[in-house]
C-alpha positions as CSV (number, residue, x, y, z in Angstrom):
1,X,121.7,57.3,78.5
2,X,122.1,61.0,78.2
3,X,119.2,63.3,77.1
4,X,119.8,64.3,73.6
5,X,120.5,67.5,72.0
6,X,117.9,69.4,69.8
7,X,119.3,73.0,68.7
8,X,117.4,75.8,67.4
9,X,118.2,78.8,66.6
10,X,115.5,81.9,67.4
11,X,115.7,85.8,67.3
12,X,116.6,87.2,71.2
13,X,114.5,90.0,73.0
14,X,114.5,91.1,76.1
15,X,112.8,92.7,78.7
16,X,114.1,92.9,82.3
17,X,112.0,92.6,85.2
18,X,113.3,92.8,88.8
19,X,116.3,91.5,90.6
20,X,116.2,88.6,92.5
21,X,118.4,87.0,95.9
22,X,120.8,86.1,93.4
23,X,121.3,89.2,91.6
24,X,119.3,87.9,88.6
25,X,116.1,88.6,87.1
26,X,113.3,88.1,89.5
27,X,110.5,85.3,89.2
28,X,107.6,87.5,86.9
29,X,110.7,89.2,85.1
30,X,111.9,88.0,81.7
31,X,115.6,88.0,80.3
32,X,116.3,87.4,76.6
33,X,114.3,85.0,74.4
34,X,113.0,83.3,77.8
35,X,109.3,83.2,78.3
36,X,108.6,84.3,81.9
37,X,107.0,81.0,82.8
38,X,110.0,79.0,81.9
39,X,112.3,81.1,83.3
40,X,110.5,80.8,86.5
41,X,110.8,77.1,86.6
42,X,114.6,77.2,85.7
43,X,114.7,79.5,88.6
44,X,113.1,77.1,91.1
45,X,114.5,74.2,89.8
46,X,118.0,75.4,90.5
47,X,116.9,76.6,94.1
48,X,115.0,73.1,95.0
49,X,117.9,70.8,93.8
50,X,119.9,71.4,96.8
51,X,117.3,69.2,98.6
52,X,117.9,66.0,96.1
53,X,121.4,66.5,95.6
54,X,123.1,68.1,99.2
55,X,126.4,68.3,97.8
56,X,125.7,70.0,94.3
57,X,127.4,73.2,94.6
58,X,127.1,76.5,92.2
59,X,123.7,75.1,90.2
60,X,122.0,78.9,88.8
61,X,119.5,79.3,86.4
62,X,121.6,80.3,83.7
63,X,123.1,76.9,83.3
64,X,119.4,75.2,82.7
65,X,117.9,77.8,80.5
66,X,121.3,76.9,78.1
67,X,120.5,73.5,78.2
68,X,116.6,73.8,77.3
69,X,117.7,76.7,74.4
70,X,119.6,74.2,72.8
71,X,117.3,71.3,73.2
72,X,113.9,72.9,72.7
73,X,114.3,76.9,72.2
74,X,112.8,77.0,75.8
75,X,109.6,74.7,74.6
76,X,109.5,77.0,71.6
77,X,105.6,77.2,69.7
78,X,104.5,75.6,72.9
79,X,101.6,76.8,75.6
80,X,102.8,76.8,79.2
81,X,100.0,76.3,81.6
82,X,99.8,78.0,85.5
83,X,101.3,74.6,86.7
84,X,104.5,73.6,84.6
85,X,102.4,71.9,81.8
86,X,103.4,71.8,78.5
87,X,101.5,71.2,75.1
88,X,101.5,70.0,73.0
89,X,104.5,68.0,74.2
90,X,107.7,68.1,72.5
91,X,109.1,65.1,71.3
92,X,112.3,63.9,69.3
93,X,112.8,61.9,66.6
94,X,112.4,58.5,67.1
95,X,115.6,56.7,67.9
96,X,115.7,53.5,65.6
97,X,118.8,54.0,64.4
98,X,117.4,55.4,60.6
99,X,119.6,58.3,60.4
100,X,116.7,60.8,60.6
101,X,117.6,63.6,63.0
102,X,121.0,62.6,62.9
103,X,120.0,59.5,65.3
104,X,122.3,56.2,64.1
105,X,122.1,53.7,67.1
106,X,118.4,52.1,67.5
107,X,116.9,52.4,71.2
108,X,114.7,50.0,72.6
109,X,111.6,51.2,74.0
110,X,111.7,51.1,77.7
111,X,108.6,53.1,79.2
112,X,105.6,51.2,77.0
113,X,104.9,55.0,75.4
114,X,104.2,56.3,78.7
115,X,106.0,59.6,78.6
116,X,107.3,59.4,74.2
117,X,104.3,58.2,73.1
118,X,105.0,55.3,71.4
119,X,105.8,51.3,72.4
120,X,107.9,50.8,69.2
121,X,110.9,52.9,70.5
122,X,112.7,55.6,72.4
123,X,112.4,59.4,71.4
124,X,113.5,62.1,73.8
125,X,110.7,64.1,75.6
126,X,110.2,67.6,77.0
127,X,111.9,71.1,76.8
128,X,115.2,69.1,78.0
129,X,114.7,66.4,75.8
130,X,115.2,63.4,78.4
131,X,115.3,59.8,77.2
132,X,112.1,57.9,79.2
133,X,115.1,55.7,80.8
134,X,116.8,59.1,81.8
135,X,114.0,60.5,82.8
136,X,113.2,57.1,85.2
137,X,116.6,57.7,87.2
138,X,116.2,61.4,87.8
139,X,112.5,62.5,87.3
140,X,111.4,64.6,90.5
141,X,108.1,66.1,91.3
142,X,108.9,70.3,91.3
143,X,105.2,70.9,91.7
144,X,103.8,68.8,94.5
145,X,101.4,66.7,92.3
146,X,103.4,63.4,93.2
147,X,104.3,63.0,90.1
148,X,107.3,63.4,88.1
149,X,106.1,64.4,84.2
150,X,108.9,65.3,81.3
151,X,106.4,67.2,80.0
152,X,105.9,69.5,82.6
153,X,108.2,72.6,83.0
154,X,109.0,72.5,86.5
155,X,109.7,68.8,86.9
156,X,111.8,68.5,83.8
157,X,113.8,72.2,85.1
158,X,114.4,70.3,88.2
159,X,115.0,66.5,87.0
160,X,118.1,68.4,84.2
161,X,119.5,70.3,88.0
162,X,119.3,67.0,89.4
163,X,121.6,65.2,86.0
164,X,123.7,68.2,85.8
165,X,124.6,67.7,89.6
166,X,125.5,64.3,89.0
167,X,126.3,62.8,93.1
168,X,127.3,66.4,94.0
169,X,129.6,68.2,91.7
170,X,130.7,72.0,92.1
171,X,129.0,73.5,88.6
172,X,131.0,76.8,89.8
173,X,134.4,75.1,88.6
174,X,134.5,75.5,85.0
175,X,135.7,72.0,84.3
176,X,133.3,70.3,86.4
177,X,130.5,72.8,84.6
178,X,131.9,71.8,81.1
179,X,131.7,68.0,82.5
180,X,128.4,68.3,83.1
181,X,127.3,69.5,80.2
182,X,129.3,66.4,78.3
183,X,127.7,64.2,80.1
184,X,124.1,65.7,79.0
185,X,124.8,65.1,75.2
186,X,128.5,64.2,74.5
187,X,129.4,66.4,71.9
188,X,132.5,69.1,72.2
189,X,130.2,71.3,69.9
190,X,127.2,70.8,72.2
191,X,129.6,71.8,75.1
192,X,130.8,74.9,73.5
193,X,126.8,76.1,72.6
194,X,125.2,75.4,75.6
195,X,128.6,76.9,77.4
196,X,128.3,80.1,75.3
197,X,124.7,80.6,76.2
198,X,124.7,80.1,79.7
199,X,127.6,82.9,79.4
200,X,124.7,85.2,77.3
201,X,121.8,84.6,79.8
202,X,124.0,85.4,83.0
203,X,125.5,88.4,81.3
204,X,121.8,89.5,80.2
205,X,120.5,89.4,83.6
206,X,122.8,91.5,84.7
207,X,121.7,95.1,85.5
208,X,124.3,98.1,86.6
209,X,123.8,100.4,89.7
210,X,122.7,103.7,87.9
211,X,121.0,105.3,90.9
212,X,123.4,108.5,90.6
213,X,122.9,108.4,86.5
214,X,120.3,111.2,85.5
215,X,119.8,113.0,82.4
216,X,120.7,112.5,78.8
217,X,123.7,109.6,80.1
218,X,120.5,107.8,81.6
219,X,118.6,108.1,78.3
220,X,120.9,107.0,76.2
221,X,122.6,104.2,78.5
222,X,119.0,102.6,79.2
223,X,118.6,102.9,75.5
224,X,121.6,100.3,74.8
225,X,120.8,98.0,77.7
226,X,117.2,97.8,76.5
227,X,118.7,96.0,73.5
228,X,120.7,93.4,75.5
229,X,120.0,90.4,74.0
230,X,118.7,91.4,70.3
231,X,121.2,89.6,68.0
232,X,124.4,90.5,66.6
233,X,124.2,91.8,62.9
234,X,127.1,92.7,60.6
235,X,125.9,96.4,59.6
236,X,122.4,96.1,61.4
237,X,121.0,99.1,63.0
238,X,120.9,102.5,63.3
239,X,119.0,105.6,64.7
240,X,115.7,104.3,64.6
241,X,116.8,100.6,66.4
242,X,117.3,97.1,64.8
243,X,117.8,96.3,61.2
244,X,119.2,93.8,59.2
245,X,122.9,93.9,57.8
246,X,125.2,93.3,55.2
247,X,127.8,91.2,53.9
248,X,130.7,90.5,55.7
249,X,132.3,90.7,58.5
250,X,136.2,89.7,58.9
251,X,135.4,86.3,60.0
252,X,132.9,86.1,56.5
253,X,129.7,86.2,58.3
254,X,126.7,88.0,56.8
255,X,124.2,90.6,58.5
256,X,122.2,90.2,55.7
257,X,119.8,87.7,56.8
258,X,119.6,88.6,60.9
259,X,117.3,91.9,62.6
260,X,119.8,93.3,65.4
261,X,123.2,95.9,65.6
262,X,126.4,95.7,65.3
263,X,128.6,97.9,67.8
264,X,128.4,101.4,66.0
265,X,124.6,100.6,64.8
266,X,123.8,100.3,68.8
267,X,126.0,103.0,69.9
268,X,124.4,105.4,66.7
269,X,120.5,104.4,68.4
270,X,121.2,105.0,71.8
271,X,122.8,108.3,71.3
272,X,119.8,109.6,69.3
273,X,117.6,108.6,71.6
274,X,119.1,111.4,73.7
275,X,119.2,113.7,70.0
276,X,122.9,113.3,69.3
277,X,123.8,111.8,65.8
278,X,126.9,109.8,65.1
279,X,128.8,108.8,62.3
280,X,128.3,104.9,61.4
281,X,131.5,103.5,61.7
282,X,133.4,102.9,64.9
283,X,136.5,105.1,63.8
284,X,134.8,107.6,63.0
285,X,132.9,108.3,66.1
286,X,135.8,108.3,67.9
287,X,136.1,111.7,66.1
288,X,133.0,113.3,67.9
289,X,133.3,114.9,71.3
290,X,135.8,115.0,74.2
291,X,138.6,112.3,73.4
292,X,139.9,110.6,76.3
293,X,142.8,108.8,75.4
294,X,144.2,105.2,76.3
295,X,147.0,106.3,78.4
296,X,144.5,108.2,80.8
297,X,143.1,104.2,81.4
298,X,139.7,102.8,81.5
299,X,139.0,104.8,85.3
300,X,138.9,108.1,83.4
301,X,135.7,106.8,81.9
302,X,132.6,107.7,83.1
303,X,129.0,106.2,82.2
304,X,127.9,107.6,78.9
305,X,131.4,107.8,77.4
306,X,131.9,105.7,74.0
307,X,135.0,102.8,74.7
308,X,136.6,102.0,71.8
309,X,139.1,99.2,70.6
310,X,141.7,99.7,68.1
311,X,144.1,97.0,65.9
312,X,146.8,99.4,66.8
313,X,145.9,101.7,69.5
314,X,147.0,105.2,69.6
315,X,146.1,105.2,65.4
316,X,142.3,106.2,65.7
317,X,141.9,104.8,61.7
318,X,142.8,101.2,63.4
319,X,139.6,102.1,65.5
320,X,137.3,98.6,64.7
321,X,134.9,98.0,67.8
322,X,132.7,100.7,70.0
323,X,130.7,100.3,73.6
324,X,128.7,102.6,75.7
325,X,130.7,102.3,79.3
326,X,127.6,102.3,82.5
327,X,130.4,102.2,84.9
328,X,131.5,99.7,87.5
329,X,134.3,98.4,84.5
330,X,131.0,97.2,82.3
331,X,129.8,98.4,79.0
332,X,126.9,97.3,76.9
333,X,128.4,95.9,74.2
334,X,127.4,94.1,70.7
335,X,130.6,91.6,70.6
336,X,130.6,90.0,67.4
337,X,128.6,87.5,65.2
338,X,126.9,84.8,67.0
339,X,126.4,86.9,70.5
340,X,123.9,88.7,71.3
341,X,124.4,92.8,72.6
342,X,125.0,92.2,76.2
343,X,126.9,93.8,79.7
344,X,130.5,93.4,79.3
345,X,133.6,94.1,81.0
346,X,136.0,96.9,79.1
347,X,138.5,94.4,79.3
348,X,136.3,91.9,77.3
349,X,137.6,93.3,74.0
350,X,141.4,93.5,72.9
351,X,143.1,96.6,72.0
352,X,141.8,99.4,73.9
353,X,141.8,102.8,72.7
354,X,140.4,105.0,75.0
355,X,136.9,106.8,74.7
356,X,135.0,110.0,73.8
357,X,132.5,111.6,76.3
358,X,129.7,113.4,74.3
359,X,127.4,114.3,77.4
C-alpha cells in the first residue's frame, strides 16, 4: 500500500544559500518554504539511495521535497532536532474506512502502534506520510542509529528515494518520474501537484552567473530573484515589495486573499530598488525606456532589460505579461496564479514582444 497524500497549502519564502555538486542549493542553504534541516535530509537522501537501489537513475532533491510539501508542508509546525527527529510526530487520519480525511477503505492495523500509535488501525506516519506496512518494505536507517524511524527526517527522506526508485527506474524520464509519483498516492491530481512543485523547487534553486553584472542591473536583478518563491498574486505588489491583490485574473482567480506579485508588481519593486518608478501595468511599461523590438529576437536582450509578452505582438496595447531578463535565455518571472515568482526561460511564456532596457 502506497503512502497517502496529505496537501497543504503555505505562503513560500526564500532565501538562497550556496550552490552545491549538483548546481542546487548547498546543505546549510534554504530554497523556498523548505526549512534548512529538511532540505538537508532531502538532499542526502537522494545522494545515499544509490547504495539501496544501484539502478535508480536521475533521483534529486527536488523530487522528495514535492512529495513531503504535499504530504506534510515539509513537517510543517513541527521541531526538527540535530539528528532527523521529528515532534511531535505527524500522523494521518486514521484509516477505518469512516470517510474522515477523505479515507473510505478500513486498514487493518499491522505494526501493534509501533510507528502510528495506535493497535486499532492504520494511519500514515511522518513528513511522507508512509503507511507502517509501507514503511516495513522500505524503511532505511539514513542516520547510522540502526534504526529505521518514520518519524525521523532523514530516514523517512531516504525510505520515499528508496519507493520512488521502485527496483531501479530512471526518475530523469518524465514518464517513469510521473509513474513514480502514481505509484506513491494514485491520484492524477496528486501527480499533477507534486509534478508542478518539484518543477518550482528545481527552478528556485537555480541561481544565474552574474559575475560580470555591476551596478544598478545588479540591484535591481538581485531584487527580483530575492523574491523567487513568494506567491503569485493577481495585483499584489508594488514599490515597497509584497502585497495582497485583487479580483480577477482571466482564469477568475483572486489576489485578494494571497501576500505576493504579480509580473508588473515585481518588475515595479525591483526597479525601485535601483530608484526608477514604473507604471503598474505590463503595457504600459513597455512605454518607458529604450524599446527593443521582437524582430531584433530575444539575443538583443541584455540582463536588466524588461521581456514582455503580447496577445498580438507587434500591438504594445496587447502587452499582458512582463520579466526582468538575467541572461543566459532566463528571466525571473511571476508566471501566473498558483506558481510562485521563479527563474524562467524567455521562451516559457507565449507571444513574445520584445523588451525595454531602462539601465
Amino acid at each position: 500500500m502506497a503512502p497517502i497524500a496529505n496537501s497543504v497549502g503555505t505562503y513560500v519564502a526564500l532565501a538562497t544559500g550556496a550552490r552545491d555538486d549538483g548546481g542546487g542549493i548547498a546543505v546549510g542553504g534554504r530554497v523556498a518554504d523548505i526549512p534548512p534541516r529538511m532540505l538537508a535530509a532531502y538532499q542526502h537522501a537522494a545522494q545515499q539511495v544509490g547504495k539501496h537501489v544501484p539502478q535508480c537513475r536521475g533521483m534529486r532533491w527536488p523530487i522528495l521535497a514535492g512529495i513531503a510539501k504535499v504530504e506534510s508542508n515539509h513537517a510543517s509546525g513541527r521541531s526538527v532536532a540535530a539528528n532527523g527527529d521529528i515532534r511531535p510526530k505527524i500522523y494521518g487520519v486514521l484509516l477505518n474506512g469512516s470517510g474522515a480525511g477523505g479515507n473510505t477503505t478500513a486498514f487493518p492495523d499491522t505494526d501493534g502502534g509501533r510507528w502510528d500509535g495506535t493497535a486499532t488501525g492504520e494511519r500514515a506516519v511522518g513528513p511522507f506520510q508512509f503507511l507502517p506496512s509501507t514503511w516495513d518494505g522500505v524503511g532505511k536507517d539514513a542516520g547510522g542509529d540502526n534504526r529505521a524511524d518514520p518519524h525521523n527526517a532523514d530516514d523517512a527522506a531516504l525510505g520515499a528515494a528508496v519507493y520512488l526508485c521502485g527496483n531501479g527506474r530512471d526518475l530523469a524520464e518524465e514518464s517513469q518520474l510521473r509513474a513514480a509519483i502514481f505509484q506513491y498516492n494514485r491520484s492524477t491530481e496528486y501527480v499533477a501537484n507534486v509534478r508542478g512543485w518539484i518543477d518550482q523547487y528545481t527552478a528556485a534553486a537555480k541561481t544565474p552567473d552574474l559575475d560580470h553584472v555591476t551596478g544598478d542591473v545588479r540591484t535591481v536583478i538581485n531584487a527580483a530573484l530575492a523574491q523567487r518563491g513568494v506567491p503569485y498574486s493577481w495585483g499584489g505588489g508594488n514599490a515597497n515589495g509584497p502585497g495582497t491583490g485583487i479580483c480577477c485574473s482571466p482564469s477568475g482567480k483572486s489576489g485578494r486573499n494571497i501576500r505576493g506579485f504579480d509580473c508588473s508588481g515585481l518588475t515595479t519593486y525591483a526597479y525601485a530598488r535601483a530608484g526608477i518608478r514604473l507604471p503598474r501595468t505590463a503595457a504600459a511599461q513597455a512605454g518607458v525606456g529604450q524599446r527593443i523590438p521582437a524582430s531584433a529576437g530575444t539575443r538583443a536582450l541584455k540582463p536588466g532589460d524588461l521581456v514582455f509578452y503580447a496577445y498580438a505582438p507587434g500591438r504594445d496595447l496587447t502587452i499582458y505579461h512582463v520579466g526582468i531578463y538575467v541572461g543566459s535565455g532566463q528571466m525571473v518571472n511571476a508566471a501566473r496564479p498558483g506558481t510562485v515568482v521563479r527563474l524562467d526561460a524567455v521562451d516559457a511564456m507565449s507571444g513574445y514582444a520584445g523588451g525595454a532596457r531602462l539601465l
